[in-house]
PDB file of N, CA, C and O in Angstrom:
ATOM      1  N   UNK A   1     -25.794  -3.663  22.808  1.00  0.00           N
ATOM      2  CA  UNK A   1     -25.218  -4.476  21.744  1.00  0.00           C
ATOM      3  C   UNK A   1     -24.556  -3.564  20.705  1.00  0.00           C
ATOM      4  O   UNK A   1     -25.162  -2.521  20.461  1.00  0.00           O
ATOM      5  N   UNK A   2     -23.207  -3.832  19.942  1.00  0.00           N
ATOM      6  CA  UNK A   2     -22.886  -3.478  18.779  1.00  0.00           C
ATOM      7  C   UNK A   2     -23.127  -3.824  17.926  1.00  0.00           C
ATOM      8  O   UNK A   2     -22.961  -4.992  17.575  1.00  0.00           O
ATOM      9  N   UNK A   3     -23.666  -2.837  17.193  1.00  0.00           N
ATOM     10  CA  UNK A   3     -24.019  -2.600  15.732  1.00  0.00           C
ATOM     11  C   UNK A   3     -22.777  -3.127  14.611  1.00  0.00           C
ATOM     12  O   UNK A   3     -21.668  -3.115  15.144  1.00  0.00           O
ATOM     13  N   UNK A   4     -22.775  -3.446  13.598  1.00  0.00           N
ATOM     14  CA  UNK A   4     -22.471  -3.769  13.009  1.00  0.00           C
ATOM     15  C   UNK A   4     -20.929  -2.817  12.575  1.00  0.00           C
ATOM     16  O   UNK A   4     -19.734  -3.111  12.576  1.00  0.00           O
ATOM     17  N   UNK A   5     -21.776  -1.471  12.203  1.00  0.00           N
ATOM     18  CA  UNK A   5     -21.124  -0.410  11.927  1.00  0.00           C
ATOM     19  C   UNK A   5     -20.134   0.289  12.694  1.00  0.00           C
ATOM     20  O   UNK A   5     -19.058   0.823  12.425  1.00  0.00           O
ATOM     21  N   UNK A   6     -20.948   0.096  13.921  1.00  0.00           N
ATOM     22  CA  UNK A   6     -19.320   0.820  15.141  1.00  0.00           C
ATOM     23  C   UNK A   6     -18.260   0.080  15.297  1.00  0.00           C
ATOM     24  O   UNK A   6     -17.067   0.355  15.427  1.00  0.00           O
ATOM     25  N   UNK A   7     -19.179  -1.447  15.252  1.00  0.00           N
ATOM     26  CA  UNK A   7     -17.543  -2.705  15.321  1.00  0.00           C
ATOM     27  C   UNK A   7     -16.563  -2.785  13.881  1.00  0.00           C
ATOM     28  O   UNK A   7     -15.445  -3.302  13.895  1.00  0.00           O
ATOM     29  N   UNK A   8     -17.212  -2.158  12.604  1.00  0.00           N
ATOM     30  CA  UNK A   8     -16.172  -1.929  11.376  1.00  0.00           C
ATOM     31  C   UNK A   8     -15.121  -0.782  11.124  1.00  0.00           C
ATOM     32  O   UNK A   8     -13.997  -0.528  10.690  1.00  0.00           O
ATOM     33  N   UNK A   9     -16.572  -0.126  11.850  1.00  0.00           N
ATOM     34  CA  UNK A   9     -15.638   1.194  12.341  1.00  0.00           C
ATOM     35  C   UNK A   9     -14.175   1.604  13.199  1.00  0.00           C
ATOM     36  O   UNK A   9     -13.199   2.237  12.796  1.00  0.00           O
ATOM     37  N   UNK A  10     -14.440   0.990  14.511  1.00  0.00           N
ATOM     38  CA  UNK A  10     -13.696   0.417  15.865  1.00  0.00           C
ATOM     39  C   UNK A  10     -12.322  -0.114  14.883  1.00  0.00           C
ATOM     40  O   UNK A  10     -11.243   0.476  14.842  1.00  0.00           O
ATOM     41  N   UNK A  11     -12.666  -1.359  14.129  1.00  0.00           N
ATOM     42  CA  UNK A  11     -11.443  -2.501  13.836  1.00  0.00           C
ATOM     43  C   UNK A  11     -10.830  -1.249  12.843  1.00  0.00           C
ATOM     44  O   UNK A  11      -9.634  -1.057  13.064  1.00  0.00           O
ATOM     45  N   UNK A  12     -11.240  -0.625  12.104  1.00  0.00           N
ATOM     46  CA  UNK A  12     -10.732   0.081  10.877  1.00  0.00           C
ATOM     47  C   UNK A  12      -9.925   1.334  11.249  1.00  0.00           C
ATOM     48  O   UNK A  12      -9.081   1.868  10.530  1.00  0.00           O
ATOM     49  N   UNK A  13     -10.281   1.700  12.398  1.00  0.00           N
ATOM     50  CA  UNK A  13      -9.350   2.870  13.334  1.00  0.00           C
ATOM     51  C   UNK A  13      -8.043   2.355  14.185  1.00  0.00           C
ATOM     52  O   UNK A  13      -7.027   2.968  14.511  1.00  0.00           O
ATOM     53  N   UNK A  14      -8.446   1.014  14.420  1.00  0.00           N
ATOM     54  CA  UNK A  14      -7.178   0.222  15.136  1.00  0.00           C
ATOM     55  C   UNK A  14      -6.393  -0.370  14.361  1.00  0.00           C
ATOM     56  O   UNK A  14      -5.295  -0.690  14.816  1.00  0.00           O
ATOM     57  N   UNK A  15      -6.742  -0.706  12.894  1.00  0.00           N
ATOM     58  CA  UNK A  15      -5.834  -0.392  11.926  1.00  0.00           C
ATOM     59  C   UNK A  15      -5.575   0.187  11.900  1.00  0.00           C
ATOM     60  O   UNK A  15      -4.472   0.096  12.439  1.00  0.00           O
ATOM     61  N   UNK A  16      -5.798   1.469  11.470  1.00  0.00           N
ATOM     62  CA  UNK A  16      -4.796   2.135  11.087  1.00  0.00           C
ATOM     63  C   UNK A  16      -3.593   2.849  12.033  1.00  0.00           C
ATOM     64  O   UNK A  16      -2.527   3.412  11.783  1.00  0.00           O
ATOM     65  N   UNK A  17      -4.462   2.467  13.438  1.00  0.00           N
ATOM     66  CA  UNK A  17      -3.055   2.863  14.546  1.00  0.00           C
ATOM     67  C   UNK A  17      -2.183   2.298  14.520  1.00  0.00           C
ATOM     68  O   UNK A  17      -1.089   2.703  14.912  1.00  0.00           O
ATOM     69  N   UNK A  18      -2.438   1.079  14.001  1.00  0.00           N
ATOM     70  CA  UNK A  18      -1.792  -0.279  13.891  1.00  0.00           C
ATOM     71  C   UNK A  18      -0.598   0.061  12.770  1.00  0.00           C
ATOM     72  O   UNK A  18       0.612   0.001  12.987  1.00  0.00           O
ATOM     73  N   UNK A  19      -1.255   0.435  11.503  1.00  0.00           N
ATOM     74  CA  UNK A  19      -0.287   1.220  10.727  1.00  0.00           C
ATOM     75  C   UNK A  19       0.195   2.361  10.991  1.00  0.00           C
ATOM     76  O   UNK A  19       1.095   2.538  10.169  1.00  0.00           O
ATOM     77  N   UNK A  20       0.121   3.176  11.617  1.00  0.00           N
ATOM     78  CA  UNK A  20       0.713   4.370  12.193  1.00  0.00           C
ATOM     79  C   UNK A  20       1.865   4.111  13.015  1.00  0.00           C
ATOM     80  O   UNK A  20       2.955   4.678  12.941  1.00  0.00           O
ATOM     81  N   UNK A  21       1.491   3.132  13.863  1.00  0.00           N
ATOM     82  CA  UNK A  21       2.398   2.989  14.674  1.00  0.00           C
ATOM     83  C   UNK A  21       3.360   1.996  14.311  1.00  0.00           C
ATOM     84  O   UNK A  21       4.076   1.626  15.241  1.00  0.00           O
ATOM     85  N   UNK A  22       3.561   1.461  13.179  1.00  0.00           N
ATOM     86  CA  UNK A  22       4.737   0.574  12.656  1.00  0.00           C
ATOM     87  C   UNK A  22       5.508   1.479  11.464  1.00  0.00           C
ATOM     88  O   UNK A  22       6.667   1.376  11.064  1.00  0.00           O
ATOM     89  N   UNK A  23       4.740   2.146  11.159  1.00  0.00           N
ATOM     90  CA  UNK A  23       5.396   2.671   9.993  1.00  0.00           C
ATOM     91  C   UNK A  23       7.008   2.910  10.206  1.00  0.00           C
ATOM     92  O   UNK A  23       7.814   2.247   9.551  1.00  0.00           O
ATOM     93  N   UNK A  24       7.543   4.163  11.416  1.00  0.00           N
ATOM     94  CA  UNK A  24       8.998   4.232  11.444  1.00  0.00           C
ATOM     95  C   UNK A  24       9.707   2.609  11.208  1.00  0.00           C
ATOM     96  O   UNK A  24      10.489   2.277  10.316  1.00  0.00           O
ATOM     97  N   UNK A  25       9.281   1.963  12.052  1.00  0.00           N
ATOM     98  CA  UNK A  25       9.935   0.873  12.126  1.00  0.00           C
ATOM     99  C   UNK A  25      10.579   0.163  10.543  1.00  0.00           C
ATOM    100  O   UNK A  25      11.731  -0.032  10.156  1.00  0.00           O
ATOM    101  N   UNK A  26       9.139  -0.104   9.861  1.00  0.00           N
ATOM    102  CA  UNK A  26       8.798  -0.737   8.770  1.00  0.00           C
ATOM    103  C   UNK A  26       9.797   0.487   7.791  1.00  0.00           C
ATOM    104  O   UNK A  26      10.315  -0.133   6.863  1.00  0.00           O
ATOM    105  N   UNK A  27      10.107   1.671   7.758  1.00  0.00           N
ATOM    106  CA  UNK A  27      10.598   2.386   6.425  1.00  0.00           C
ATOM    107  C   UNK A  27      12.240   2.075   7.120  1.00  0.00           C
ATOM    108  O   UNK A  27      13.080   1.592   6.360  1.00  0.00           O
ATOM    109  N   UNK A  28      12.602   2.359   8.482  1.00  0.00           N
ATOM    110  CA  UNK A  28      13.853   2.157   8.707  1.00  0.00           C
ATOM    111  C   UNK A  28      14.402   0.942   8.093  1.00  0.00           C
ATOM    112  O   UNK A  28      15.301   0.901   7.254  1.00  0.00           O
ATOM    113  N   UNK A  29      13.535  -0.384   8.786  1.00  0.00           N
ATOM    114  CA  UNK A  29      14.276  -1.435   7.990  1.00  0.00           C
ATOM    115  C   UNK A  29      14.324  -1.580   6.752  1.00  0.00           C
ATOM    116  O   UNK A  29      15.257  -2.232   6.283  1.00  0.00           O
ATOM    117  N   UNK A  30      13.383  -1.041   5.938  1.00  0.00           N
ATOM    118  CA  UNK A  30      13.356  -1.486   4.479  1.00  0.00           C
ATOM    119  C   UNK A  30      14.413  -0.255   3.881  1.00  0.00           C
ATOM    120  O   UNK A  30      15.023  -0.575   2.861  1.00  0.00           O
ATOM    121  N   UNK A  31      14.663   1.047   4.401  1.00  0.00           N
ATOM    122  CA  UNK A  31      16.636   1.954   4.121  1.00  0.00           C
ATOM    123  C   UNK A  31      17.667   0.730   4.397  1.00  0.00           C
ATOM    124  O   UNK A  31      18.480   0.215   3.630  1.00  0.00           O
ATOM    125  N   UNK A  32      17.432   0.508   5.429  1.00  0.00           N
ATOM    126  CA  UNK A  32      19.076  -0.040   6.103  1.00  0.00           C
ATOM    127  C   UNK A  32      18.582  -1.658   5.355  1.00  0.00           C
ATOM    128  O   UNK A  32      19.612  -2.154   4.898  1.00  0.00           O
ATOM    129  N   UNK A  33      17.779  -2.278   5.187  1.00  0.00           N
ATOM    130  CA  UNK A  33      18.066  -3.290   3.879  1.00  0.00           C
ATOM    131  C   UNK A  33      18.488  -3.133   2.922  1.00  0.00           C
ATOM    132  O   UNK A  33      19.325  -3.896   2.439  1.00  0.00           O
ATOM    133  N   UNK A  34      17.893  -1.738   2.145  1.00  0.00           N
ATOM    134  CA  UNK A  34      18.268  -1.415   0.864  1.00  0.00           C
ATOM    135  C   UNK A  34      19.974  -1.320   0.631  1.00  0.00           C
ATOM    136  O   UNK A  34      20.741  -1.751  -0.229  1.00  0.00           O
ATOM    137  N   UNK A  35      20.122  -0.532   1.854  1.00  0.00           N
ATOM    138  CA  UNK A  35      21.626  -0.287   2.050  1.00  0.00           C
ATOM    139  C   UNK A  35      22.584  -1.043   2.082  1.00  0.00           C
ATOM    140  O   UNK A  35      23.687  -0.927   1.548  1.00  0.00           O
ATOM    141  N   UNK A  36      21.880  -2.393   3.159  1.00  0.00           N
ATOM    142  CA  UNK A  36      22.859  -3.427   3.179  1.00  0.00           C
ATOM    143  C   UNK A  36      22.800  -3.848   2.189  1.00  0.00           C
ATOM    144  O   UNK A  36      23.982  -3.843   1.846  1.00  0.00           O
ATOM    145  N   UNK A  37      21.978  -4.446   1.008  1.00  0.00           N
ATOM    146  CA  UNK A  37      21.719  -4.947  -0.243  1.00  0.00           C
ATOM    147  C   UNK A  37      22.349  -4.161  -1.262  1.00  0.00           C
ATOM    148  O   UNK A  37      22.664  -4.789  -2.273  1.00  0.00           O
ATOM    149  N   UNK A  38      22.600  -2.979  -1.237  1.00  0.00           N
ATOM    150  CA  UNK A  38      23.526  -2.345  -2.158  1.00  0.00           C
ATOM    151  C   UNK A  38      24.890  -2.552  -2.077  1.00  0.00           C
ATOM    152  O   UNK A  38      25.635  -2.886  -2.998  1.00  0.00           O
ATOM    153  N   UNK A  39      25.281  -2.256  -0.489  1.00  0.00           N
ATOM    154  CA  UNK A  39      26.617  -2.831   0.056  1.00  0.00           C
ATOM    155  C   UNK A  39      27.554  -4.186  -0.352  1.00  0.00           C
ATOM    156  O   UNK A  39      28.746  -4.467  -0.473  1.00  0.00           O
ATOM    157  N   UNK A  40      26.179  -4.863  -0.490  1.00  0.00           N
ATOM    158  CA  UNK A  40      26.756  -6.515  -0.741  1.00  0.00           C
ATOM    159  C   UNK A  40      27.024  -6.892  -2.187  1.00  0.00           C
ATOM    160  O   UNK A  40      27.859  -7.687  -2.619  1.00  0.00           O
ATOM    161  N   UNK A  41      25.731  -5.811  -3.148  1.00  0.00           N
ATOM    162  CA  UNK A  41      26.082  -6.054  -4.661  1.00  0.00           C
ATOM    163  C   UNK A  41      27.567  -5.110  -4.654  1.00  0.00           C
ATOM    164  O   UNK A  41      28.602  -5.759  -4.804  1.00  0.00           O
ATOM    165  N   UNK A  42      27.630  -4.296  -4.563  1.00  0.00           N
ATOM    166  CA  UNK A  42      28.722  -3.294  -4.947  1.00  0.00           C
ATOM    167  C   UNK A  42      30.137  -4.243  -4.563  1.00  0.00           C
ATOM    168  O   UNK A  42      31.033  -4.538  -5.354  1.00  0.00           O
ATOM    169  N   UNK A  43      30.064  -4.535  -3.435  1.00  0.00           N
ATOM    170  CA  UNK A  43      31.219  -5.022  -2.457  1.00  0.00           C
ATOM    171  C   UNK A  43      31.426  -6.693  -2.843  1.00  0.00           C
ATOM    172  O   UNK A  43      32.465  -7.278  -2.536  1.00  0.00           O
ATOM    173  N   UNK A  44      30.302  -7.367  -3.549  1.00  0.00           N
ATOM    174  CA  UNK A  44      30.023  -8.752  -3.185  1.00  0.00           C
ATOM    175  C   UNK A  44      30.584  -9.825  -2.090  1.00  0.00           C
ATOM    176  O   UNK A  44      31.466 -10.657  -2.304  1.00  0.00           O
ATOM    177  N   UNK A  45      30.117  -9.689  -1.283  1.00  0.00           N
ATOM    178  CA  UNK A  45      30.300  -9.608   0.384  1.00  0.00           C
ATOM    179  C   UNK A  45      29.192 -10.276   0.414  1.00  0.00           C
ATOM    180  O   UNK A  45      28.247  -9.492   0.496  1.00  0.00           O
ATOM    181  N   UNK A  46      28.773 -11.673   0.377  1.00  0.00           N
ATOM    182  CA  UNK A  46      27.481 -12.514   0.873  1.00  0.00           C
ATOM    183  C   UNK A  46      27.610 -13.081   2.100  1.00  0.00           C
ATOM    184  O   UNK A  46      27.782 -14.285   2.289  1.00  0.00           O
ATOM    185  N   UNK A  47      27.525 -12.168   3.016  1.00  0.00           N
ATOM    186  CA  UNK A  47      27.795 -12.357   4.576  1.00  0.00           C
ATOM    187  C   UNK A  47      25.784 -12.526   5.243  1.00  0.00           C
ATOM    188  O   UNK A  47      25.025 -11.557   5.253  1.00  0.00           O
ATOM    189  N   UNK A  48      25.349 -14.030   5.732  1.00  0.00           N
ATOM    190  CA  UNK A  48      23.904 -13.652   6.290  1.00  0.00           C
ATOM    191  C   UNK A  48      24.092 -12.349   7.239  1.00  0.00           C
ATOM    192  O   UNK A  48      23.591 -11.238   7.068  1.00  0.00           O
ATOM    193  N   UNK A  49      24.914 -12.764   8.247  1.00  0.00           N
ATOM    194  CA  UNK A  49      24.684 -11.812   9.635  1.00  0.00           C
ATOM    195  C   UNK A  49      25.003 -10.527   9.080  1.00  0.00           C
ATOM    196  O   UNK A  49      25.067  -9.709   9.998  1.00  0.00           O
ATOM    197  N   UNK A  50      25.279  -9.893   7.710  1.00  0.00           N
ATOM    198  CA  UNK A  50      25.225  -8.385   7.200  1.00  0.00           C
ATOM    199  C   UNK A  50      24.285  -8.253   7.182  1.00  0.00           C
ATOM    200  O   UNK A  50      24.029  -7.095   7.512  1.00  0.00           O
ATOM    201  N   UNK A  51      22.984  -9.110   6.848  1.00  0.00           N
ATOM    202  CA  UNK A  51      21.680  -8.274   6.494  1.00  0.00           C
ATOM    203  C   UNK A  51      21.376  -8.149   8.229  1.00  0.00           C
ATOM    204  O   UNK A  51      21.055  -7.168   8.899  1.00  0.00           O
ATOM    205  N   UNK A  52      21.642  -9.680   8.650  1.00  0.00           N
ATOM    206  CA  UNK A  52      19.873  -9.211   9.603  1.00  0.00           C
ATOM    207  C   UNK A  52      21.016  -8.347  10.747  1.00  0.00           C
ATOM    208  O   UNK A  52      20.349  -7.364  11.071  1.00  0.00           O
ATOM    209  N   UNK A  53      22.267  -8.256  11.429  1.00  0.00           N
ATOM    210  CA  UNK A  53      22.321  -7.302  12.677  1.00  0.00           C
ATOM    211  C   UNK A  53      22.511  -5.738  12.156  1.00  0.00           C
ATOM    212  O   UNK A  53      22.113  -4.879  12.943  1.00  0.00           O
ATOM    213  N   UNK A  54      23.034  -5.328  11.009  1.00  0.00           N
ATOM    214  CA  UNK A  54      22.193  -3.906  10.866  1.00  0.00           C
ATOM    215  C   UNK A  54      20.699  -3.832  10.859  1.00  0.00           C
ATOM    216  O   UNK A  54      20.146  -3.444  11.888  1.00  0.00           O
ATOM    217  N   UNK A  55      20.274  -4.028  10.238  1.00  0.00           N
ATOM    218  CA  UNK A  55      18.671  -4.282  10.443  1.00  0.00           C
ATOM    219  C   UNK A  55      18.016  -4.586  11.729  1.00  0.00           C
ATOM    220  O   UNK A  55      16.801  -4.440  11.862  1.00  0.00           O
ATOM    221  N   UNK A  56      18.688  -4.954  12.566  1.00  0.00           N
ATOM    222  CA  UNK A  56      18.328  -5.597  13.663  1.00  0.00           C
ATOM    223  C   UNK A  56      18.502  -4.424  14.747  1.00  0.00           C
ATOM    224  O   UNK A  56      17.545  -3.930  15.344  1.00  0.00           O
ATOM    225  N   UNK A  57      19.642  -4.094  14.904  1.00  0.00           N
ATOM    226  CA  UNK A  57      20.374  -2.962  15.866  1.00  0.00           C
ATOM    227  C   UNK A  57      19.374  -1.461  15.275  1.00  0.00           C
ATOM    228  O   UNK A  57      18.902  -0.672  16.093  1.00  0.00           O
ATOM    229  N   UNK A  58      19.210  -1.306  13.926  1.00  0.00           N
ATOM    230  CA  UNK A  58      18.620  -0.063  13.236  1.00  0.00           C
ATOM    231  C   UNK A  58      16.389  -0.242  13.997  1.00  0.00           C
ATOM    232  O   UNK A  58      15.699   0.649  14.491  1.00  0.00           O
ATOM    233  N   UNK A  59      16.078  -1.503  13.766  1.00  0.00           N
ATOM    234  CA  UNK A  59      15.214  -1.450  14.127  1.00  0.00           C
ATOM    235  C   UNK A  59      15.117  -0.936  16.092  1.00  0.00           C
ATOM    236  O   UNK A  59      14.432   0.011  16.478  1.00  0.00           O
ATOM    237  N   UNK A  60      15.721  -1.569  16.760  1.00  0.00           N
ATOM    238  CA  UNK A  60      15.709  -1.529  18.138  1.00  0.00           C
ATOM    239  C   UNK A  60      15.705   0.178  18.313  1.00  0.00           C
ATOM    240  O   UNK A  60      14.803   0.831  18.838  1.00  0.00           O
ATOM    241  N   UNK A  61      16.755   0.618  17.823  1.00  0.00           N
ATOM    242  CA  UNK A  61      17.182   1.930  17.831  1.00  0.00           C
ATOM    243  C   UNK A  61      15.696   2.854  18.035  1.00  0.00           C
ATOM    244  O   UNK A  61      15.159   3.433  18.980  1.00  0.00           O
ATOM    245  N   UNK A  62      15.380   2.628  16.572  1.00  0.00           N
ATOM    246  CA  UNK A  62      13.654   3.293  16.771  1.00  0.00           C
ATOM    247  C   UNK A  62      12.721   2.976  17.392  1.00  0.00           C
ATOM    248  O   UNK A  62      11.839   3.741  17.782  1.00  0.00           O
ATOM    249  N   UNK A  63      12.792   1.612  17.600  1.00  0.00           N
ATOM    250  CA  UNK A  63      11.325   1.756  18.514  1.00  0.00           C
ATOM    251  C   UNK A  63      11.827   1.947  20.024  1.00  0.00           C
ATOM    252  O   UNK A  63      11.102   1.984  21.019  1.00  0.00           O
ATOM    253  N   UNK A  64      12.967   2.039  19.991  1.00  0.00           N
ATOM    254  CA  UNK A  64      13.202   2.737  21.498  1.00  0.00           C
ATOM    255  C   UNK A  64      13.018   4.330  21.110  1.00  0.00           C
ATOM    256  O   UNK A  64      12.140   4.835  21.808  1.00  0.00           O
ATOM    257  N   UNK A  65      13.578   5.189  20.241  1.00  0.00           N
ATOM    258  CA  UNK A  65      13.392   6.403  20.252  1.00  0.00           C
ATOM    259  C   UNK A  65      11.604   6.443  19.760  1.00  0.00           C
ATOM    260  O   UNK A  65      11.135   7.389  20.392  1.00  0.00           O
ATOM    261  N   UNK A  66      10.764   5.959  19.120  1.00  0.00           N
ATOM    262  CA  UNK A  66       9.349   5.853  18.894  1.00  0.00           C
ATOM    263  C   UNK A  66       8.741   5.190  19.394  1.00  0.00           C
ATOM    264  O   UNK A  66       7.761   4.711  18.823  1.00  0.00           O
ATOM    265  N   UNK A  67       9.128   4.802  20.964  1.00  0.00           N
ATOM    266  CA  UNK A  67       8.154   4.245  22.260  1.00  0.00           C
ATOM    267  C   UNK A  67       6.791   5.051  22.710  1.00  0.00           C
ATOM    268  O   UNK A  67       5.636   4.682  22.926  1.00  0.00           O
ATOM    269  N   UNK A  68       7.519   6.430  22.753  1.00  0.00           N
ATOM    270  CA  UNK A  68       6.750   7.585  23.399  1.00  0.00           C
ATOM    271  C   UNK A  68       5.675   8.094  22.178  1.00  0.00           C
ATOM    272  O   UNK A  68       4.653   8.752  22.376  1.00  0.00           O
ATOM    273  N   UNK A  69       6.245   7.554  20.700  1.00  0.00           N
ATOM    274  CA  UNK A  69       5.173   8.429  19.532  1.00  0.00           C
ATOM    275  C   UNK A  69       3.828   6.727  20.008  1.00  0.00           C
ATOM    276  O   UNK A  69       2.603   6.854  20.012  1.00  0.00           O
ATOM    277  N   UNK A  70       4.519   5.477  20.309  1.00  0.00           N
ATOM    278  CA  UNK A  70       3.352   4.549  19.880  1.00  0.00           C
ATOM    279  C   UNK A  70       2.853   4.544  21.186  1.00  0.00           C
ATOM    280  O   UNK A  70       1.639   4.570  20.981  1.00  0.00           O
ATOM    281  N   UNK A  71       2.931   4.536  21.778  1.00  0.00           N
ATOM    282  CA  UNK A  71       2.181   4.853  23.492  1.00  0.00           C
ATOM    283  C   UNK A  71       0.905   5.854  23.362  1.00  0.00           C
ATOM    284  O   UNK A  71      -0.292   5.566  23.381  1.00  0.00           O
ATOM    285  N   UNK A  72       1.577   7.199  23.213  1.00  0.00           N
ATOM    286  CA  UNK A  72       0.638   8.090  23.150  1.00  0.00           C
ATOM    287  C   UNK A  72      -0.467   8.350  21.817  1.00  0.00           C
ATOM    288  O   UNK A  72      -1.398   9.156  21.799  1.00  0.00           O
ATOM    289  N   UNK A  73       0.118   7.025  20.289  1.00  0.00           N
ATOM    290  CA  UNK A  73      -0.906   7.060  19.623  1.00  0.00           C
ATOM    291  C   UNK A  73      -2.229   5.672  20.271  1.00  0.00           C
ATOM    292  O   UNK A  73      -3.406   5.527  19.940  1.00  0.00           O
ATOM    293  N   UNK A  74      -1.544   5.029  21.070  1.00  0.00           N
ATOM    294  CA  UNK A  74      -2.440   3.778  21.604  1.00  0.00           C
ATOM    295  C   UNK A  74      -3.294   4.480  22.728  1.00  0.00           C
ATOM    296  O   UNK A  74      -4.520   4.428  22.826  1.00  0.00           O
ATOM    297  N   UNK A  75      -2.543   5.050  23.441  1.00  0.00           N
ATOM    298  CA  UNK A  75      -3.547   5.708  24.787  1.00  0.00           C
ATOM    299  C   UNK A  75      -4.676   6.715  23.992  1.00  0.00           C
ATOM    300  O   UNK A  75      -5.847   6.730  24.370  1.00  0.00           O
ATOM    301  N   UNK A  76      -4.232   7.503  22.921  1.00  0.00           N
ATOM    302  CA  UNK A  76      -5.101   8.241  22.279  1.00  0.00           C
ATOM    303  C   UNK A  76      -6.226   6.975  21.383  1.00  0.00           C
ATOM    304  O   UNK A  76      -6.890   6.267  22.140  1.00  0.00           O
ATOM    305  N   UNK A  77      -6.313   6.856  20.619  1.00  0.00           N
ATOM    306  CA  UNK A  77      -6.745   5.202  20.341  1.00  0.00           C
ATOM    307  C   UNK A  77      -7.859   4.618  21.303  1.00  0.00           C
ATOM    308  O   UNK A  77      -8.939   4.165  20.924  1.00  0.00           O
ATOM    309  N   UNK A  78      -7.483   4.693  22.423  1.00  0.00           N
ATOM    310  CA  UNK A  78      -8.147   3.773  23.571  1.00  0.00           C
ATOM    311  C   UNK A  78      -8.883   4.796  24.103  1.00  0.00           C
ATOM    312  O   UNK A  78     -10.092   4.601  24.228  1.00  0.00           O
ATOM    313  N   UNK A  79      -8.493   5.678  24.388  1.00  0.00           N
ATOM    314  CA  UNK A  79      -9.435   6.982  25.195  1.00  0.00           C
ATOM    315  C   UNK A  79      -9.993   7.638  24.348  1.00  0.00           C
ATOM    316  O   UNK A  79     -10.246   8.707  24.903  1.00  0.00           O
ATOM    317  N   UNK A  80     -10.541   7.689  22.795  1.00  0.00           N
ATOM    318  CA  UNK A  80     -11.169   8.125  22.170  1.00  0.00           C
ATOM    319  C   UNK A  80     -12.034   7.179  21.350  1.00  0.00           C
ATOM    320  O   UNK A  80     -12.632   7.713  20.416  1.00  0.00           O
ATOM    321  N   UNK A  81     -12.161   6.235  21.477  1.00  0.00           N
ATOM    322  CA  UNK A  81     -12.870   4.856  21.240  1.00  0.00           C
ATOM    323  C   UNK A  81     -13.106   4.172  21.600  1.00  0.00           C
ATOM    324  O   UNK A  81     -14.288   3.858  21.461  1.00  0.00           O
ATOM    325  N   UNK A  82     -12.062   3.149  22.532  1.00  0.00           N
ATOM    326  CA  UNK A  82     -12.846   2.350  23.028  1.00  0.00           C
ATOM    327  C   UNK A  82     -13.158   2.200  24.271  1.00  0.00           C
ATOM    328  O   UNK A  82     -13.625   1.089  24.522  1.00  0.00           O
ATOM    329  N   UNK A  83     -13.036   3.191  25.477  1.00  0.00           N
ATOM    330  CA  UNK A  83     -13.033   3.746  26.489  1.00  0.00           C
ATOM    331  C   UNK A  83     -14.383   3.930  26.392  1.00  0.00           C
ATOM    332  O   UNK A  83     -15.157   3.019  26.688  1.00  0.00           O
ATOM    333  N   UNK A  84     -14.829   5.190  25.944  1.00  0.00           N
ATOM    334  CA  UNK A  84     -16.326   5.286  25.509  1.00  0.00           C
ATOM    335  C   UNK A  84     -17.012   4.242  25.136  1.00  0.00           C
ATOM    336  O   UNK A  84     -17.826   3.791  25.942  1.00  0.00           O
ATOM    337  N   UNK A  85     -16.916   3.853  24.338  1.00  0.00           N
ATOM    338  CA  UNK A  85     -17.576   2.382  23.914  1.00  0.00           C
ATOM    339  C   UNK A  85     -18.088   1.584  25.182  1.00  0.00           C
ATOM    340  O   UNK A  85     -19.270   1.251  25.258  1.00  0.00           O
ATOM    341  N   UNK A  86     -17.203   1.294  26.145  1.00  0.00           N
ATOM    342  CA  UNK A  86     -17.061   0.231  26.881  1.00  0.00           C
ATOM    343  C   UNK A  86     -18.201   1.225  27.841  1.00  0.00           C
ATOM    344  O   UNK A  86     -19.301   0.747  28.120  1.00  0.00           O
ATOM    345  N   UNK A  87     -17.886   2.373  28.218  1.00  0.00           N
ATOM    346  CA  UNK A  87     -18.991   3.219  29.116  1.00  0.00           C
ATOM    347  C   UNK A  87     -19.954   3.729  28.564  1.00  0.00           C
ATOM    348  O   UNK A  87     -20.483   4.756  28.992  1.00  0.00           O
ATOM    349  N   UNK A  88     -20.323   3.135  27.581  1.00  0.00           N
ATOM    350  CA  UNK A  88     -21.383   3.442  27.107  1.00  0.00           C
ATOM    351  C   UNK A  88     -21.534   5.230  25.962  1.00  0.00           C
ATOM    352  O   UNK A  88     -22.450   5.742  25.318  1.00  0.00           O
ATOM    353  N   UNK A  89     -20.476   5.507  26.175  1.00  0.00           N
ATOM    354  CA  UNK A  89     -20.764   7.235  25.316  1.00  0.00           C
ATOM    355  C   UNK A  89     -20.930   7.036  24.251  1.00  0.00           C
ATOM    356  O   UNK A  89     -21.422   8.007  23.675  1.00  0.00           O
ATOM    357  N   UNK A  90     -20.665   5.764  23.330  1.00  0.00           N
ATOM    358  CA  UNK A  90     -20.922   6.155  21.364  1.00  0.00           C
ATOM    359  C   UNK A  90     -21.962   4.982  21.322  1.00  0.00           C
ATOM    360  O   UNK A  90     -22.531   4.699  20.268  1.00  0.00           O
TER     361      UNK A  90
END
């Protein structure tokens, strides 16, 4: 049975992979918003499809180039926690 403590533990580490592994995503879009949002005051250009397909195309971009960083932080993640767990090592 789990203890209380390994299962707060467990959820609180998969957070934060959880945050680890969104972060590129999450700072790219919130540049290329800022950007488009500057673009539109400067320019006043109230176009919807300005915000979301830069934002859109900018996000894809990274998590195709940060496939290989969130993979290998999830496989690390899984084989150092809950792998063990499940076979009994912690």
């Amino acid at each position: 049975m789990m203890s209380e403590g390994v299962f707060y533990d467990t959820l609180r580490q998969a957070l934060w992979a959880a945050v680890v592994m969104s972060t590129p995503i999450l700072v790219v879009a919130l540049v290329v918003g800022l950007a488009v949002g500057l673009f539109q005051a400067l320019t006043s250009v109230q176009e919807m499809t300005l915000t979301f397909v830069p934002k859109l195309v900018a996000i894809l971009i990274v998590f195709w180039m940060s496939m290989g960083f969130m993979t290998q932080t999830l496989v690390a993640f899984f084989n150092g926690h809950v792998i063990p767990m499940i076979s009994g090592g912690s």
